[in-house]
TIRO-2110 file (N, C-alpha, C; in Angstrom, 1 decimal):
// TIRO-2110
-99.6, -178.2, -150.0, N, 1, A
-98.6, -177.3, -149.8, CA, 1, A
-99.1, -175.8, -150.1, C, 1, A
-98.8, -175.2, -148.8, N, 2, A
-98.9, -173.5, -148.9, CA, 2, A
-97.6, -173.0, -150.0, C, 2, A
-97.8, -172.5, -151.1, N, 3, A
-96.7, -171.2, -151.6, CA, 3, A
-95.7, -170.3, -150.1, C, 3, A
-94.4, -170.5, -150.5, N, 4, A
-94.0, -169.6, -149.3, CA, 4, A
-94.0, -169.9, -147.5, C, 4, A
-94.7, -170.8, -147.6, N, 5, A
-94.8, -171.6, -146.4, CA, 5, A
-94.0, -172.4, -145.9, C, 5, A
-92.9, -172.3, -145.0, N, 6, A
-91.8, -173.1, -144.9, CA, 6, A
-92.8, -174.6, -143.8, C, 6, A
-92.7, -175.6, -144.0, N, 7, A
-93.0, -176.8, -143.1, CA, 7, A
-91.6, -177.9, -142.8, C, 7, A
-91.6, -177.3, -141.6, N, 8, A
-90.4, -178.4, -140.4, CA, 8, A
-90.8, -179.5, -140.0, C, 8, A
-89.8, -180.7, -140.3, N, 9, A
-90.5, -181.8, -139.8, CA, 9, A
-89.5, -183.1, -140.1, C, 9, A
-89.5, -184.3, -139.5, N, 10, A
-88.4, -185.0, -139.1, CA, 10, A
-87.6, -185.5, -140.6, C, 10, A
-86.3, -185.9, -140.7, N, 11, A
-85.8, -186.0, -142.2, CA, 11, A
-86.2, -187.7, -142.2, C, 11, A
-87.0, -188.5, -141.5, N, 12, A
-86.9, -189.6, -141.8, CA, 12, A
-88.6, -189.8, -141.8, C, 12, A
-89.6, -189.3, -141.5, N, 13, A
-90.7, -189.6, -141.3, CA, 13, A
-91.5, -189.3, -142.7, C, 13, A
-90.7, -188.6, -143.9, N, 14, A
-91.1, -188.1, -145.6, CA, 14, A
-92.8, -187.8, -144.8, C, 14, A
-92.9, -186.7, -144.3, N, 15, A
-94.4, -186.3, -144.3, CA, 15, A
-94.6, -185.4, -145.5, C, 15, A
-95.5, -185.5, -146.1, N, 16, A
-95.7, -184.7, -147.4, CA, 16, A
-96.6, -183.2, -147.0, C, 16, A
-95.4, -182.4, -147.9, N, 17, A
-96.0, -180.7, -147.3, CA, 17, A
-94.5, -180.6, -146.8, C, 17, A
-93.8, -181.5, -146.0, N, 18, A
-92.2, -180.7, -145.4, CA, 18, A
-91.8, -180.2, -146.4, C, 18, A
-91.2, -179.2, -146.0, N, 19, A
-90.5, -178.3, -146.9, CA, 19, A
-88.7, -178.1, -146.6, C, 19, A
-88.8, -178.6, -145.2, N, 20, A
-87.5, -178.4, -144.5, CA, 20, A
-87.6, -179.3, -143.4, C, 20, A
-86.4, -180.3, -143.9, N, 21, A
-86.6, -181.4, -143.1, CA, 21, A
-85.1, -181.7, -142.1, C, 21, A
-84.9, -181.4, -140.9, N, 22, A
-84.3, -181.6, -140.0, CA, 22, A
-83.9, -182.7, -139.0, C, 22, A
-82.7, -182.7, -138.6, N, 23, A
-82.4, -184.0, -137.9, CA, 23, A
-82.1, -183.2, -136.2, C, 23, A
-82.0, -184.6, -135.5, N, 24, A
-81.1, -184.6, -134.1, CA, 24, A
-80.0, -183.4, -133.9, C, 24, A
-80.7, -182.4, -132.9, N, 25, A
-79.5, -181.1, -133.1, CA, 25, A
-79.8, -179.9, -133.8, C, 25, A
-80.0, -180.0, -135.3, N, 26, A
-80.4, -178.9, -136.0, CA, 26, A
-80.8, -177.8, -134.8, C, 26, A
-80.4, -177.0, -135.4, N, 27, A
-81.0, -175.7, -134.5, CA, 27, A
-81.6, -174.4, -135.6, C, 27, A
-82.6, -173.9, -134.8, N, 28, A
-83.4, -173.0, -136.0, CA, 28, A
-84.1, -171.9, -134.9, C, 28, A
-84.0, -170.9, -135.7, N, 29, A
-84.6, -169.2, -134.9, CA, 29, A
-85.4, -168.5, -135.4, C, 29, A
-86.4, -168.1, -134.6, N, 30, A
-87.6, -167.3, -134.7, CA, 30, A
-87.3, -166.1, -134.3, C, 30, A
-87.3, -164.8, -134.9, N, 31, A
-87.0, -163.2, -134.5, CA, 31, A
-85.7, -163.4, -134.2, C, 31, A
-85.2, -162.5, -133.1, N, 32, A
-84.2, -162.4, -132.5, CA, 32, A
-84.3, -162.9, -131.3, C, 32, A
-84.7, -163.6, -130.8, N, 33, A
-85.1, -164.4, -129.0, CA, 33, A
-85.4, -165.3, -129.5, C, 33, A
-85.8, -166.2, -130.5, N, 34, A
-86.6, -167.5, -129.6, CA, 34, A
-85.3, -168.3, -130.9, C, 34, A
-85.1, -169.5, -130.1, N, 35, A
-84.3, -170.2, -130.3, CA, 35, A
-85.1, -171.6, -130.4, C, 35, A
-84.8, -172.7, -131.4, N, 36, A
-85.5, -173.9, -131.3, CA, 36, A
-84.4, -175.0, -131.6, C, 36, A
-84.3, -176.1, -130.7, N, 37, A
-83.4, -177.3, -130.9, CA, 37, A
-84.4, -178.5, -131.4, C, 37, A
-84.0, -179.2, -132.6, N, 38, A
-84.6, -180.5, -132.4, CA, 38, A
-84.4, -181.6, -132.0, C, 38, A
-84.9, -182.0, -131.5, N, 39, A
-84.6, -183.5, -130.9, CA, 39, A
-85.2, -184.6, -131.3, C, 39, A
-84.2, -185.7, -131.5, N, 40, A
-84.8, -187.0, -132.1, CA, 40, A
-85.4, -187.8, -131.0, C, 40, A
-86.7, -187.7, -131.3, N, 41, A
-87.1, -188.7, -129.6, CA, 41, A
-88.5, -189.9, -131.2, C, 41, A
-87.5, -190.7, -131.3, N, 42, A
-88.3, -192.0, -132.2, CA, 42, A
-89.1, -192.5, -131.6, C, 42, A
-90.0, -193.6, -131.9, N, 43, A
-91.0, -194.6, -131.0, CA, 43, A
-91.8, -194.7, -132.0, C, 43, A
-92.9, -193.4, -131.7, N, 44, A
-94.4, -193.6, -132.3, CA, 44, A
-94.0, -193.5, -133.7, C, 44, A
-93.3, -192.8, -134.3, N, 45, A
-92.3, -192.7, -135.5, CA, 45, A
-90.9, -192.4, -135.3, C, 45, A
-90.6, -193.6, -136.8, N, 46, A
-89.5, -193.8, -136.4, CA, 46, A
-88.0, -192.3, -136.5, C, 46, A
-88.9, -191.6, -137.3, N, 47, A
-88.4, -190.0, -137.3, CA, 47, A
-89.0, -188.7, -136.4, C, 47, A
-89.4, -189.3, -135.4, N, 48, A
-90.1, -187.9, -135.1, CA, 48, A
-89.2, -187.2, -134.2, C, 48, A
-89.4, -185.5, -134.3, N, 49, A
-88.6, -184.4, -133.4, CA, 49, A
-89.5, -183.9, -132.6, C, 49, A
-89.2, -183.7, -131.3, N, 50, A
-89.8, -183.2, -130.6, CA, 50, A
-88.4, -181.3, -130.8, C, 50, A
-89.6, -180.2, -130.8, N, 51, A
-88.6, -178.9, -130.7, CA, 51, A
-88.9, -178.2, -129.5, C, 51, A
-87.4, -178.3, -129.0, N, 52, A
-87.2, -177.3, -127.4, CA, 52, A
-87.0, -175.9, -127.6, C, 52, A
-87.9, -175.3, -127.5, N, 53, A
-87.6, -173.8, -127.7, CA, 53, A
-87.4, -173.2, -126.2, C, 53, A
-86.7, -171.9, -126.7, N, 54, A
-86.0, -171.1, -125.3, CA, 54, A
-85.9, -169.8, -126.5, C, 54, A
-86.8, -168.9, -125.1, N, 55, A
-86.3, -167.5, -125.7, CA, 55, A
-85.7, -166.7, -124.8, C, 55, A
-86.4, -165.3, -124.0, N, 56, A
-85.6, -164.4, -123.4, CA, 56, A
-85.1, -165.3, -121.7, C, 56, A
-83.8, -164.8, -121.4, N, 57, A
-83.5, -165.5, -120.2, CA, 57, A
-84.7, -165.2, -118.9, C, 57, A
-85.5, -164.4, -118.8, N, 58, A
-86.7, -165.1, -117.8, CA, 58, A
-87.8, -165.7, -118.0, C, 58, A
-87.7, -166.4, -119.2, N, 59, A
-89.3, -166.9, -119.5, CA, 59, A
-88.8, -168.4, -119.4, C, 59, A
-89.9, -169.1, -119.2, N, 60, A
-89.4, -170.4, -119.2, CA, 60, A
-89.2, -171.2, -120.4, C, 60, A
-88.4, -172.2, -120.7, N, 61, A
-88.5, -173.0, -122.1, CA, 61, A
-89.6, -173.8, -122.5, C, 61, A
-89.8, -174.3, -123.6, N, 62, A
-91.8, -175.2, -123.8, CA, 62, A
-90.5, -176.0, -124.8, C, 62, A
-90.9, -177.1, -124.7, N, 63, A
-90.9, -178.3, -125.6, CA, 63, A
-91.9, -178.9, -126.4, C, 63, A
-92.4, -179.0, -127.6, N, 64, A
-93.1, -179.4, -128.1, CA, 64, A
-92.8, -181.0, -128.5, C, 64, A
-94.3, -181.5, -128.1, N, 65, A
-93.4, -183.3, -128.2, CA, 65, A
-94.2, -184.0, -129.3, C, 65, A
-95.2, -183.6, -129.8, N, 66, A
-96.4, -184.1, -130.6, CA, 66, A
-97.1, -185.0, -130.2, C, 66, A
-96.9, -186.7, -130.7, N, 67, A
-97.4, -187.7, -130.1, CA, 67, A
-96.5, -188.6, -129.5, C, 67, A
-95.2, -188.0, -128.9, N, 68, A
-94.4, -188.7, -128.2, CA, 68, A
-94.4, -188.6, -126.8, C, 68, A
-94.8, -187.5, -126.1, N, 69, A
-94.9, -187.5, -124.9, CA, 69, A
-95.7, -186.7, -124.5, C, 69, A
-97.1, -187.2, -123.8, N, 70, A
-98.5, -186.4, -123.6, CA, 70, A
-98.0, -186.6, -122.0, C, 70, A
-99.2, -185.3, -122.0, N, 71, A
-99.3, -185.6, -119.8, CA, 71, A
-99.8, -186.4, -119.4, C, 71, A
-99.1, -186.9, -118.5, N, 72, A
-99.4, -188.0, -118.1, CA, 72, A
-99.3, -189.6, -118.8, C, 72, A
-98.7, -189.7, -120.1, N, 73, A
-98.5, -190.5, -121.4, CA, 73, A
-97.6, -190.5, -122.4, C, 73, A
-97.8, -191.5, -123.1, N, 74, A
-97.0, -191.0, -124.3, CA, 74, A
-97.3, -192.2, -125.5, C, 74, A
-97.0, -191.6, -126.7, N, 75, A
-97.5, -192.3, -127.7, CA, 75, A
-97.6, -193.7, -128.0, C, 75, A
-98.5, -194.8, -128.8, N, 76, A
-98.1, -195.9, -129.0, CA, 76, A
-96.8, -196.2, -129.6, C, 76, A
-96.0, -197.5, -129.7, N, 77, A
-95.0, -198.1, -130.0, CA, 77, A
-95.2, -198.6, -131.5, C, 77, A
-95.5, -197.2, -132.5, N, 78, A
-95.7, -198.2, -133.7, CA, 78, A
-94.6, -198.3, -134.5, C, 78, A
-93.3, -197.0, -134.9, N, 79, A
-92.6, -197.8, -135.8, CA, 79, A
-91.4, -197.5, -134.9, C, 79, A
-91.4, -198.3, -133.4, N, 80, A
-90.2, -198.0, -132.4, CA, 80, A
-90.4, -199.5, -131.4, C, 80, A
-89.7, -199.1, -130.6, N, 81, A
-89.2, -199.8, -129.5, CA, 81, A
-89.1, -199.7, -128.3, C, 81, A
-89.4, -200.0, -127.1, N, 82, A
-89.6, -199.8, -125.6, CA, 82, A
-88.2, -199.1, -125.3, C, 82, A
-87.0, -199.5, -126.0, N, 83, A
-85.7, -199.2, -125.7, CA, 83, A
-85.7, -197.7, -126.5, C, 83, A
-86.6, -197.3, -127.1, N, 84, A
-86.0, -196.1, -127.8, CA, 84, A
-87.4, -195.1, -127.0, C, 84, A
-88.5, -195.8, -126.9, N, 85, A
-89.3, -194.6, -126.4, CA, 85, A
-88.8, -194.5, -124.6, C, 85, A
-87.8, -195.5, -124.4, N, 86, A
-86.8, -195.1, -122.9, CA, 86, A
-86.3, -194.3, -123.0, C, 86, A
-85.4, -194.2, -124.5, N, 87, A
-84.3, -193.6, -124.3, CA, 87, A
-85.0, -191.8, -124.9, C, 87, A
-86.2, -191.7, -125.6, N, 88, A
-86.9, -190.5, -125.8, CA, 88, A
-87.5, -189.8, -124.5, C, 88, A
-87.4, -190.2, -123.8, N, 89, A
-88.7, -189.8, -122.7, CA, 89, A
-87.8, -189.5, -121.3, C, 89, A
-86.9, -190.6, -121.1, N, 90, A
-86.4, -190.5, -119.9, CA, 90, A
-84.6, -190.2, -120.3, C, 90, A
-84.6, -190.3, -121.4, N, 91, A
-83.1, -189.6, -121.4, CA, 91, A
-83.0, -188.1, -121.9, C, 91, A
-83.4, -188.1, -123.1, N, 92, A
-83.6, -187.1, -123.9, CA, 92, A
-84.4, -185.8, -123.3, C, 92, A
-86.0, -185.9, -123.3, N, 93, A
-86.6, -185.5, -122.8, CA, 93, A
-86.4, -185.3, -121.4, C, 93, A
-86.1, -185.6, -120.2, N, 94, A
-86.1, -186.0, -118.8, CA, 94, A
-85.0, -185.1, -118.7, C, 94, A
-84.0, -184.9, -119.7, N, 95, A
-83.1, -183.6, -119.3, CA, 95, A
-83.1, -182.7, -119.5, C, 95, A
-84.3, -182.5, -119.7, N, 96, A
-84.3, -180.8, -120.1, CA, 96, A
-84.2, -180.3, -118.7, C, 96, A
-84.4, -179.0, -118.8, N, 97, A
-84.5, -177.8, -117.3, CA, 97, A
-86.3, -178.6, -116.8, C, 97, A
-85.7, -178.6, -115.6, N, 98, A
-87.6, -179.1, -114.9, CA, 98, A
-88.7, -178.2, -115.2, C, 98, A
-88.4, -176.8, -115.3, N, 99, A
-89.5, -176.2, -115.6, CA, 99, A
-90.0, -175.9, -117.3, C, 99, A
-89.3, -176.8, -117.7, N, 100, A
-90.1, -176.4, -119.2, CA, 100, A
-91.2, -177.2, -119.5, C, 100, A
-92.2, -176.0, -120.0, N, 101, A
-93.3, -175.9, -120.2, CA, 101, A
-93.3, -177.6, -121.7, C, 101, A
-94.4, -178.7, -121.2, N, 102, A
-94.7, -179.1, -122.0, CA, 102, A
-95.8, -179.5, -123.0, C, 102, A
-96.0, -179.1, -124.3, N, 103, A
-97.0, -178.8, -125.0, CA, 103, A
-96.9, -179.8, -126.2, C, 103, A
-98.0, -181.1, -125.9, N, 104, A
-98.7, -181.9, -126.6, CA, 104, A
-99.1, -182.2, -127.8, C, 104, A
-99.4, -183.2, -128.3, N, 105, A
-100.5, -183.2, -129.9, CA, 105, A
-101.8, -183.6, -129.4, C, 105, A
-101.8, -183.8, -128.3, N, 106, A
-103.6, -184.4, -128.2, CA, 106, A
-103.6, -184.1, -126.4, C, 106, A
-105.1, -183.9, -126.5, N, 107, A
-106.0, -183.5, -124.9, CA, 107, A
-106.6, -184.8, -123.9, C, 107, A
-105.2, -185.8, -123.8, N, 108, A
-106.0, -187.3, -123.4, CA, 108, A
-105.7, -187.3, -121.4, C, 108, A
-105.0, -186.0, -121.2, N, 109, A
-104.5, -185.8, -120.0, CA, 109, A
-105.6, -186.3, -118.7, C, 109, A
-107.1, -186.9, -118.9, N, 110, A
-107.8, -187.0, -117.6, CA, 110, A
-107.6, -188.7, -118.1, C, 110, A
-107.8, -189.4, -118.8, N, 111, A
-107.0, -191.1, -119.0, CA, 111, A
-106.0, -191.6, -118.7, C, 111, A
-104.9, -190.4, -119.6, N, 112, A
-103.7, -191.4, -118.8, CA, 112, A
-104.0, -190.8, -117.5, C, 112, A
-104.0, -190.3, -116.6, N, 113, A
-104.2, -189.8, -115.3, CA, 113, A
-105.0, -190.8, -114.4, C, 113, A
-105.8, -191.3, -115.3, N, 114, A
-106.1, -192.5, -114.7, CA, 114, A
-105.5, -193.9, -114.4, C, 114, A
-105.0, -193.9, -115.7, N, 115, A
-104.3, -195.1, -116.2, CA, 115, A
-102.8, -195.2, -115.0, C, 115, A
-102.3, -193.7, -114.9, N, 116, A
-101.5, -193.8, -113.8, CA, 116, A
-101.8, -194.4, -112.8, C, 116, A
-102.9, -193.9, -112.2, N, 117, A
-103.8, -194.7, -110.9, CA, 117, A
-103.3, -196.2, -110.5, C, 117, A
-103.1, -196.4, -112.0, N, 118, A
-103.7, -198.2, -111.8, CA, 118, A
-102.0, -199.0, -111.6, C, 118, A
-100.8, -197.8, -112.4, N, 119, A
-99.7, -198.1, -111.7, CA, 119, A
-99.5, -197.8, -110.6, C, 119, A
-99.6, -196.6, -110.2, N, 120, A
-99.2, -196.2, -108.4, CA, 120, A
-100.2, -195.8, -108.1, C, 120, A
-101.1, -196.4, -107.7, N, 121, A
-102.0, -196.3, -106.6, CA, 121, A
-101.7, -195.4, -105.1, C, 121, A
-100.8, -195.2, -105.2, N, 122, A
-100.4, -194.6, -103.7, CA, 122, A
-100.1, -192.8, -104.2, C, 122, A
-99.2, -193.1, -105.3, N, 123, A
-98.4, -191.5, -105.7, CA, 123, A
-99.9, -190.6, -105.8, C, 123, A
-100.0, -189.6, -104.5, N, 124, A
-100.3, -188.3, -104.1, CA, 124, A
-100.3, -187.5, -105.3, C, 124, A
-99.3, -187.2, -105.9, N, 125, A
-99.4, -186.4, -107.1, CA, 125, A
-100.0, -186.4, -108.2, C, 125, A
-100.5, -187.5, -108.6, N, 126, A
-100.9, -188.5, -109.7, CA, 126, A
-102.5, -187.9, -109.3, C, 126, A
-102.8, -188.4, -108.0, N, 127, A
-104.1, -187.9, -107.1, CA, 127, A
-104.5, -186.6, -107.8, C, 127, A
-103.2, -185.8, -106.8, N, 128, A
-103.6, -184.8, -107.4, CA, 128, A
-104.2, -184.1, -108.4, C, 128, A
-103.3, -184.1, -109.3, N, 129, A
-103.0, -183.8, -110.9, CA, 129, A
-104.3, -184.4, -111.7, C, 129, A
-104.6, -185.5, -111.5, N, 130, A
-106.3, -185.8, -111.9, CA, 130, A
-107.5, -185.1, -111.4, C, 130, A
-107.5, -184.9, -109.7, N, 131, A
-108.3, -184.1, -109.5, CA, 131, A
-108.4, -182.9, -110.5, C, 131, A
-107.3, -182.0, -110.4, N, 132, A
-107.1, -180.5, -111.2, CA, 132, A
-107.3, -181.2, -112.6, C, 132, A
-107.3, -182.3, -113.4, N, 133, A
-107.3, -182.2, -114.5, CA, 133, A
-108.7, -182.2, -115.1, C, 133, A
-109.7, -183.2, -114.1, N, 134, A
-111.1, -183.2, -114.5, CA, 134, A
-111.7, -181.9, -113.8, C, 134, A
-111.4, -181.2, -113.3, N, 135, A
-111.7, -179.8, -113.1, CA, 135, A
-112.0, -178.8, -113.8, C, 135, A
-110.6, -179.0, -114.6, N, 136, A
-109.8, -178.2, -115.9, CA, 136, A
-111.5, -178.5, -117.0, C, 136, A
-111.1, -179.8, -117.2, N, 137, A
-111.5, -180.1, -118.3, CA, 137, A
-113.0, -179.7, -118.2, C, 137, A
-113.6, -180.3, -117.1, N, 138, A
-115.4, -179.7, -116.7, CA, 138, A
-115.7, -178.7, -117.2, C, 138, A
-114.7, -177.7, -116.7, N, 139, A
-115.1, -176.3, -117.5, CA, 139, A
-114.3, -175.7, -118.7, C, 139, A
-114.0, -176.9, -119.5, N, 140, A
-114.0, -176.3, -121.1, CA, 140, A
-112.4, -176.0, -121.3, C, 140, A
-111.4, -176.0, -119.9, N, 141, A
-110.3, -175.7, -120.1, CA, 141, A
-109.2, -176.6, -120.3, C, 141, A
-108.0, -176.4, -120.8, N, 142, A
-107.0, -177.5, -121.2, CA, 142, A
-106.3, -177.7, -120.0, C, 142, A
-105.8, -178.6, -120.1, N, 143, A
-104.8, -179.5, -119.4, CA, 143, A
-103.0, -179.3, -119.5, C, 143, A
-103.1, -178.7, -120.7, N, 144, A
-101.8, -178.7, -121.6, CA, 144, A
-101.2, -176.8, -121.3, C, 144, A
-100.7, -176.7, -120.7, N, 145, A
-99.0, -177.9, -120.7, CA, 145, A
-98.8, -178.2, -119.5, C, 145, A
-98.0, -179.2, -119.5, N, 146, A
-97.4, -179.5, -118.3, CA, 146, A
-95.8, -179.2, -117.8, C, 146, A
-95.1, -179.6, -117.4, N, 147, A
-93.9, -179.2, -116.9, CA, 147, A
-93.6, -180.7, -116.9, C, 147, A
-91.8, -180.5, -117.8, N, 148, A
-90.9, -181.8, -117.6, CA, 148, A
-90.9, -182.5, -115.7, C, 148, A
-91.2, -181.5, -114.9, N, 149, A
-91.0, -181.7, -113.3, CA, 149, A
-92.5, -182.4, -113.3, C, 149, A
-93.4, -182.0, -113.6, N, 150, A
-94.7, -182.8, -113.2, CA, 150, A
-94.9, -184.0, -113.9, C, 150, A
-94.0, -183.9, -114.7, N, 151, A
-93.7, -185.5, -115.4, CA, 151, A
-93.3, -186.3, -115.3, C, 151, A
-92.0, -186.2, -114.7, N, 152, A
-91.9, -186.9, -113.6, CA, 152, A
-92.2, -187.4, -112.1, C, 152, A
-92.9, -186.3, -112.4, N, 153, A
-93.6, -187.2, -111.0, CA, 153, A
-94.3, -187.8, -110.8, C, 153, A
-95.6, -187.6, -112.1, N, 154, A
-97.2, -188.1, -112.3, CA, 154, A
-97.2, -189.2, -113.4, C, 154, A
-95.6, -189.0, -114.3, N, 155, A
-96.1, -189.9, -115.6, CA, 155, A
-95.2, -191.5, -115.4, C, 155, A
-96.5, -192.4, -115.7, N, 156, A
-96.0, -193.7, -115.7, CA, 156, A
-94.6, -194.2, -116.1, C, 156, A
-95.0, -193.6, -117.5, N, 157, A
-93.4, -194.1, -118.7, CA, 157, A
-92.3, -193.2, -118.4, C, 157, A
-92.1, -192.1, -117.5, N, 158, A
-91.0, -191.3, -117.5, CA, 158, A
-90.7, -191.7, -115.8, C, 158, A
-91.5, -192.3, -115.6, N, 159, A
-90.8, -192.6, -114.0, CA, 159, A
-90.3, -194.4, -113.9, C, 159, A
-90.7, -195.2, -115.6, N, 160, A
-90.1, -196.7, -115.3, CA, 160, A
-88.5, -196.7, -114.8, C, 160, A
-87.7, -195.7, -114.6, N, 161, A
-86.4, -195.8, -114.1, CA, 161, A
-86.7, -196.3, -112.8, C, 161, A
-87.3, -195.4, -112.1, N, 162, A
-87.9, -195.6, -110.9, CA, 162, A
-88.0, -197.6, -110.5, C, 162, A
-87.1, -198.0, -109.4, N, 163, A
-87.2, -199.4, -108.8, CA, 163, A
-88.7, -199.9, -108.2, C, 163, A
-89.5, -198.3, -107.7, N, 164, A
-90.3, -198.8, -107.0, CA, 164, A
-91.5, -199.2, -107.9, C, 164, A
-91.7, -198.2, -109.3, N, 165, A
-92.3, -198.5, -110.6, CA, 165, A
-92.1, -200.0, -111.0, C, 165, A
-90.8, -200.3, -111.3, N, 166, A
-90.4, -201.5, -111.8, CA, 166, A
-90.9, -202.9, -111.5, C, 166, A
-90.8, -202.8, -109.3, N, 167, A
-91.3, -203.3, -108.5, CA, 167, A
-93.0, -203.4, -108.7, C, 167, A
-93.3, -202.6, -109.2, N, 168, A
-95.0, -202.0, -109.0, CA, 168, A
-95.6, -203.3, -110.3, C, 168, A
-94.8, -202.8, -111.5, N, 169, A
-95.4, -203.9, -112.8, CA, 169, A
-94.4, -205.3, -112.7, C, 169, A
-93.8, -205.5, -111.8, N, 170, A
-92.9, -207.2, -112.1, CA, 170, A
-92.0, -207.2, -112.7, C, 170, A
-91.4, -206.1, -112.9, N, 171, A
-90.2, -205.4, -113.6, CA, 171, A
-88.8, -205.6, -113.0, C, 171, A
-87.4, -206.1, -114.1, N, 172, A
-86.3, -205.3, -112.6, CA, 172, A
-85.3, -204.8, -113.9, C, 172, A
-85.8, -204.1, -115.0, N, 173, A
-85.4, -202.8, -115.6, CA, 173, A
-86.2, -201.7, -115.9, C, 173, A
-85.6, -200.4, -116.1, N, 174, A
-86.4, -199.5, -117.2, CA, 174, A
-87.2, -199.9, -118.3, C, 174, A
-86.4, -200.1, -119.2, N, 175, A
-86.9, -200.6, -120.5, CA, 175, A
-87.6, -201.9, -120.1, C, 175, A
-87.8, -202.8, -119.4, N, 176, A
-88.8, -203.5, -119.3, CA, 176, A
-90.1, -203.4, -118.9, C, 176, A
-90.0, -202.2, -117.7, N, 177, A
-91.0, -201.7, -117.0, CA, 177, A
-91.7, -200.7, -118.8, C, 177, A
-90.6, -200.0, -119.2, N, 178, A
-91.5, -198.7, -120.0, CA, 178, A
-92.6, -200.3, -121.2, C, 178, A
-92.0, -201.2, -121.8, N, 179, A
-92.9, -202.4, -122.3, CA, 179, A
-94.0, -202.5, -121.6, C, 179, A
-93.6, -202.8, -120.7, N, 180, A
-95.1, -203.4, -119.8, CA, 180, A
-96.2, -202.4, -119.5, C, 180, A
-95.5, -201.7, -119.1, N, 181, A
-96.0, -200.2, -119.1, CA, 181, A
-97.6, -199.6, -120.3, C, 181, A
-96.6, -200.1, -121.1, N, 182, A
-97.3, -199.4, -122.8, CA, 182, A
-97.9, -200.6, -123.2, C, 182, A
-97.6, -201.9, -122.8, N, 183, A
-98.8, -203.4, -123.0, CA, 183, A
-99.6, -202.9, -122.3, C, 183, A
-99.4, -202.8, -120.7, N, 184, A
-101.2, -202.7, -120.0, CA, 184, A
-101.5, -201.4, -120.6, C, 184, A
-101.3, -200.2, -121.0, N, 185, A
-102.0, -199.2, -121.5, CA, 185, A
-102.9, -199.1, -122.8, C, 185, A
-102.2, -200.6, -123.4, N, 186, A
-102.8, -200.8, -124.9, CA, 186, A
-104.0, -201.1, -124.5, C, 186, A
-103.9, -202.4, -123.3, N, 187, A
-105.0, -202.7, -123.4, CA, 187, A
-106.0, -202.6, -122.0, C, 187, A
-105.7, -201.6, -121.9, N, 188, A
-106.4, -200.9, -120.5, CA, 188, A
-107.9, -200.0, -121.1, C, 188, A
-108.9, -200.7, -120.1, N, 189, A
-110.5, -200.0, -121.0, CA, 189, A
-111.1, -199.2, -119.9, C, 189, A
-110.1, -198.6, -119.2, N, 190, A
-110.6, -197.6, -118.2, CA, 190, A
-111.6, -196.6, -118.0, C, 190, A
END
């Protein structure tokens, strides 16, 4: 622990160093413009917040997700459930404004990009978005952020609503698809 250093972070996850520990909702402000909501999106822990910040009305909003929702990915299932990293990703998450800016805990965006591949072989965008990502990455540049909109269009686990997803892994729910989903990813050596 820093002296003076406030540290935000979920009230159920006891990370040591929080100083200020928030739930689902809480709302908290930076200056006079930036505005931050947190959101309980569980799974990879069973307390984790992802924070939606929004500042002046023409800038776009950024969500910070940590290890719950990467591009193109999203965290393992350690102290959660298929049904809650559903309801984190494609409920919670999935409603924000399309254009908010998404900003990660980790740079794994040319894998799963792959790993998408191996669900929709066909989705164009997915194509895409890997091309530009090993591009990115060649020359030393990030990947991060992405947009809630490119998320749904490129990411495996935010598109298992999706019938044709469902149909794709032998699925005929969400939450069964986002399971199957996060099995073949465990054990995918791409």
């Amino acid at each position: 622990m820093v002296p003076g250093i406030k540290v935000y972070g979920g009230n159920a996850d006891n990370v040591k160093g929080c100083t200020n520990k928030v739930e689902n909702g809480d709302k908290l402000s930076l200056g006079d413009s930036i505005n931050i909501l947190s959101l309980h999106t569980p799974c990879h822990t069973k307390g984790h917040i992802s924070y939606y910040v929004t500042g002046k009305e023409e800038e776009d909003p950024a969500v910070f997700t940590g290890d719950t929702l990467f591009v193109a990915g999203c965290g393992k299932f350690f102290e959660g459930t298929a049904e809650q990293m559903h309801e984190s990703l494609c409920v919670t998450l999935a409603s924000l404004p399309k254009p908010t800016r998404v900003y990660c805990g980790h740079e794994y965006t040319v894998k799963n990009l792959q790993f998408a591949q191996t669900v929709e072989p066909d989705n164009e965008k997915i194509s895409e978005k890997l091309s530009w990502a090993q591009k990115q990455r060649q020359s030393g540049l990030p990947t991060i952020p992405s947009t809630i909109e490119e998320e749904l269009e490129t990411n495996p686990f935010m598109r298992s609503d999706l019938p044709q997803v469902q149909e794709r892994v032998g699925c005929k729910s969400a939450v069964e698809a986002m399971r199957e989903i996060r099995q073949r990813k465990d054990n995918w050596r791409g």
